[in-house]
C-alpha positions as CSV (number, residue, x, y, z in Angstrom):
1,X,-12.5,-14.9,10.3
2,X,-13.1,-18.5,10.5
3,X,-11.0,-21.3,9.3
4,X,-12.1,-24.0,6.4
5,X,-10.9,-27.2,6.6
6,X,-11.5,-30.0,4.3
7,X,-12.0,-27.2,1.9
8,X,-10.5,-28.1,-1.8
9,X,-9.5,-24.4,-3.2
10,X,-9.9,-24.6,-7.3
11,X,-6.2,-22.6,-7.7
12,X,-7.2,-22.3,-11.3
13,X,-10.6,-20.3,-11.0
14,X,-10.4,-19.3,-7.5
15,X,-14.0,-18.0,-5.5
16,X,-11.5,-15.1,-3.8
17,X,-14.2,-13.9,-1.3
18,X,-15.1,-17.7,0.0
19,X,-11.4,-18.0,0.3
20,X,-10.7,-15.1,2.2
21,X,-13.5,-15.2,4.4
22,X,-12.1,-18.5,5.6
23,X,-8.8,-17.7,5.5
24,X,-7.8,-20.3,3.2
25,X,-4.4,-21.1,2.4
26,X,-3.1,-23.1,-0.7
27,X,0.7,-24.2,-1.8
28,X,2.3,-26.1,-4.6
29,X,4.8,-26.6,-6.7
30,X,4.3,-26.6,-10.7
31,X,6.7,-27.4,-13.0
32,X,7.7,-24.6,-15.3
33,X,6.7,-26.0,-18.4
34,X,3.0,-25.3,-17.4
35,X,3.7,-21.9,-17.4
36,X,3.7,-21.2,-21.3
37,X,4.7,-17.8,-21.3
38,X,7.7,-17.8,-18.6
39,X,9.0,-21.2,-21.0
40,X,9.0,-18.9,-23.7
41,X,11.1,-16.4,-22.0
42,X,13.5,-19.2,-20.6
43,X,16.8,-21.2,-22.4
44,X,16.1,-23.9,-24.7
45,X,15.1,-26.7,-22.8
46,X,16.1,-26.5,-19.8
47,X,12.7,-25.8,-18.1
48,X,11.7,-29.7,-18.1
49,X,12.6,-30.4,-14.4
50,X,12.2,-26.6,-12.5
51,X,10.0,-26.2,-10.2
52,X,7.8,-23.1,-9.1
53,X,7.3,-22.8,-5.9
54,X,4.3,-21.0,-4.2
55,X,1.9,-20.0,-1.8
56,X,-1.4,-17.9,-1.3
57,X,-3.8,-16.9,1.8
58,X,-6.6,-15.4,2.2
59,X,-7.4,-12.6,4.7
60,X,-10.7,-10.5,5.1
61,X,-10.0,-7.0,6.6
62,X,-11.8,-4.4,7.7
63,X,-11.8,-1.6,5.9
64,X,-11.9,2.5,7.4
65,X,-15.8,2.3,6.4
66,X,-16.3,-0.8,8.5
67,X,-16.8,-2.8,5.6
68,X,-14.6,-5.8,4.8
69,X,-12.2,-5.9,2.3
70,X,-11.2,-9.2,0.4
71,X,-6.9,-9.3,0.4
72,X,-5.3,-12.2,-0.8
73,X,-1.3,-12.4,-0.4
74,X,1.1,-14.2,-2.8
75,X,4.3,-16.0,-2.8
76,X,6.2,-17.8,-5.5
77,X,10.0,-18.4,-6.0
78,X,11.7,-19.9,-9.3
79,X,15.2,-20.5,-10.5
80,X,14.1,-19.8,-13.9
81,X,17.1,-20.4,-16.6
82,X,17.3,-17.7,-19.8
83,X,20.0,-16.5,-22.0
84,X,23.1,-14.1,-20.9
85,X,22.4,-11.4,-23.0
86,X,26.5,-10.9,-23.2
87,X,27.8,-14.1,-23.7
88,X,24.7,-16.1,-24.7
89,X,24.7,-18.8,-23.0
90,X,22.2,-19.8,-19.8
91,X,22.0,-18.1,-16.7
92,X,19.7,-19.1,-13.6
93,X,17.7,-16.5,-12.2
94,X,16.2,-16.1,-8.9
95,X,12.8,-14.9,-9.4
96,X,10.5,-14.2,-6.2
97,X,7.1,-12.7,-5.7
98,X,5.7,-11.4,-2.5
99,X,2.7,-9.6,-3.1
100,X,-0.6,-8.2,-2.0
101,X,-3.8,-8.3,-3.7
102,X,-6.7,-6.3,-2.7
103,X,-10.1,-7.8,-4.4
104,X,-13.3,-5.7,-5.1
105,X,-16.6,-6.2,-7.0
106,X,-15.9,-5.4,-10.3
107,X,-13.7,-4.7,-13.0
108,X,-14.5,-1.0,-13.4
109,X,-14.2,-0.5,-9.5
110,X,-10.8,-2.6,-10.0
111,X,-9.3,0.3,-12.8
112,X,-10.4,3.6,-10.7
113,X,-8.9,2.7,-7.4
114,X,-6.3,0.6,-9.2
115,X,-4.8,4.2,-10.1
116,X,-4.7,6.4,-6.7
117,X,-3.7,2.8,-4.4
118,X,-0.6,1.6,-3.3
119,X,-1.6,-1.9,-3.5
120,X,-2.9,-4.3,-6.8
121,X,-6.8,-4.0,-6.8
122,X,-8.3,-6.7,-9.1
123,X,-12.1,-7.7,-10.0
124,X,-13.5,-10.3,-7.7
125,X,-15.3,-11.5,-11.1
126,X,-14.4,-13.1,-13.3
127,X,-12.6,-16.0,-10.9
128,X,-9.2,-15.7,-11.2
129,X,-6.6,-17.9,-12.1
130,X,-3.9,-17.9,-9.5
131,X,-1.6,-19.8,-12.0
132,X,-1.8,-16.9,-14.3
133,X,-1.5,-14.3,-11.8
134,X,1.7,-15.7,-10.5
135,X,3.0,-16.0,-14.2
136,X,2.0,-12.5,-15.0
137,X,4.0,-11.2,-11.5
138,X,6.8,-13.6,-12.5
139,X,7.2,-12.2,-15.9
140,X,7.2,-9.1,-14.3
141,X,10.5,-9.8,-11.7
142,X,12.6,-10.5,-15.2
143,X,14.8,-8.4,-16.1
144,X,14.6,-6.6,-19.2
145,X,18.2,-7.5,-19.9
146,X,19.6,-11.1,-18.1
147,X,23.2,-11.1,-18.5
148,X,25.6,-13.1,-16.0
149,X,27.5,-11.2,-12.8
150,X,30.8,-12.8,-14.7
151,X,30.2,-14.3,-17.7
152,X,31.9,-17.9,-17.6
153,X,34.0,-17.7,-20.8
154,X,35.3,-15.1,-22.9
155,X,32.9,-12.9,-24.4
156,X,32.4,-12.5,-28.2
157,X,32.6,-8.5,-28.7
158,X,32.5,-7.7,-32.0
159,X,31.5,-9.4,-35.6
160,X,35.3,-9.9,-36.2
161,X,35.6,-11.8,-32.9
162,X,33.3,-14.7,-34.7
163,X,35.5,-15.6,-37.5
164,X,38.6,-16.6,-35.1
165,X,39.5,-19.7,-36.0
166,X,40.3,-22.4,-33.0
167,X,43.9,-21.5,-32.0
168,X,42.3,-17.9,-32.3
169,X,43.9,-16.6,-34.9
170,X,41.5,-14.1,-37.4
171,X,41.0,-15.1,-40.8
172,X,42.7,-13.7,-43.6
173,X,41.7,-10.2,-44.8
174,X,39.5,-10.1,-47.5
175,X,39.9,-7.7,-50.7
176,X,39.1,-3.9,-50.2
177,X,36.1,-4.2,-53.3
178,X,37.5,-0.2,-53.4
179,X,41.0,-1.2,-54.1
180,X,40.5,-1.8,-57.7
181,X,38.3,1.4,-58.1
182,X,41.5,2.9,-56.8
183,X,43.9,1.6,-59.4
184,X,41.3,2.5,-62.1
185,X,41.8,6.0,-60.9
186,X,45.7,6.3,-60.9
187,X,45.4,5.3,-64.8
């Protein structure tokens, strides 16, 4: 494997097999509002200023045939802020990704051994975005349902719970609408 240096990597329509072949390395950090789809997951708003941080190297690998095998490893950390699920209001998340990609020729190769391997086997063509691919594995560390360890205020439980007033007392009780449908019957 030889090193490139000098090289300027495209992170946004990466040639994978150059890359690895070199065993090219790349790192950043991009704000989270360039990530469209993680924003829309995330608390109004507060995305402005986060940073994604990441990493990804090339390695070319023999494989049990002898021939070489184009892998491609990535990193990327976030503190990405959403909504508590329980008492609404944001919670930061620690989202990581430490994965493995193993590259072949095309997408139809990429589908059949993507099913019987351990490992992510994508298409060498078209380029890849390594932007997108780190969006679609951050997406994929979220949880389905954020909530807080400890929520930092009470939470609301119930419909009845909203209409408290601010000393917390509950409104008066409305009419029973099947109170006068009683009295009609006792007459």
């Amino acid at each position: 494997m030889k090193k490139a240096a000098n090289v300027n990597w495209n992170p946004q329509r990466l040639d994978v097999a150059a890359f690895a072949q070199a065993g090219g390395t790349l790192s950043g950090d991009e704000p989270l509002a360039h990530f469209d789809r993680l924003v829309a997951e995330s608390a109004e708003d507060a995305t402005r200023q986060v940073p994604v941080n990441w990493s990804v190297q090339g390695d070319w690998r023999a494989g049990p045939s002898g021939v070489g095998a184009v892998w491609l490893h990535l990193q990327a950390q976030a503190q990405v802020p959403v909504t508590c699920q329980r008492c609404l209001k944001p919670v930061v998340l620690p989202l990581g990704v430490d994965r493995w990609f193993r590259f072949v020729d095309d997408e139809a190769t990429a589908a059949a051994e993507d099913e019987d391997s351990d490992e992510d086997v994508l298409a060498l063509e078209p380029r890849p975005n390594l932007l997108d691919l780190m969006e679609d594995e951050l997406l994929m560390e979220l949880p389905l349902v954020p909530m807080h360890e400890v929520c930092p205020g009470p939470v609301v439980m119930s419909a009845g719970d909203l209409g408290a007033d601010a000393a917390g007392a509950a409104p008066a009780a409305a009419p029973n609408p099947f109170a006068a449908l009683a009295d009609l019957k006792k007459r």
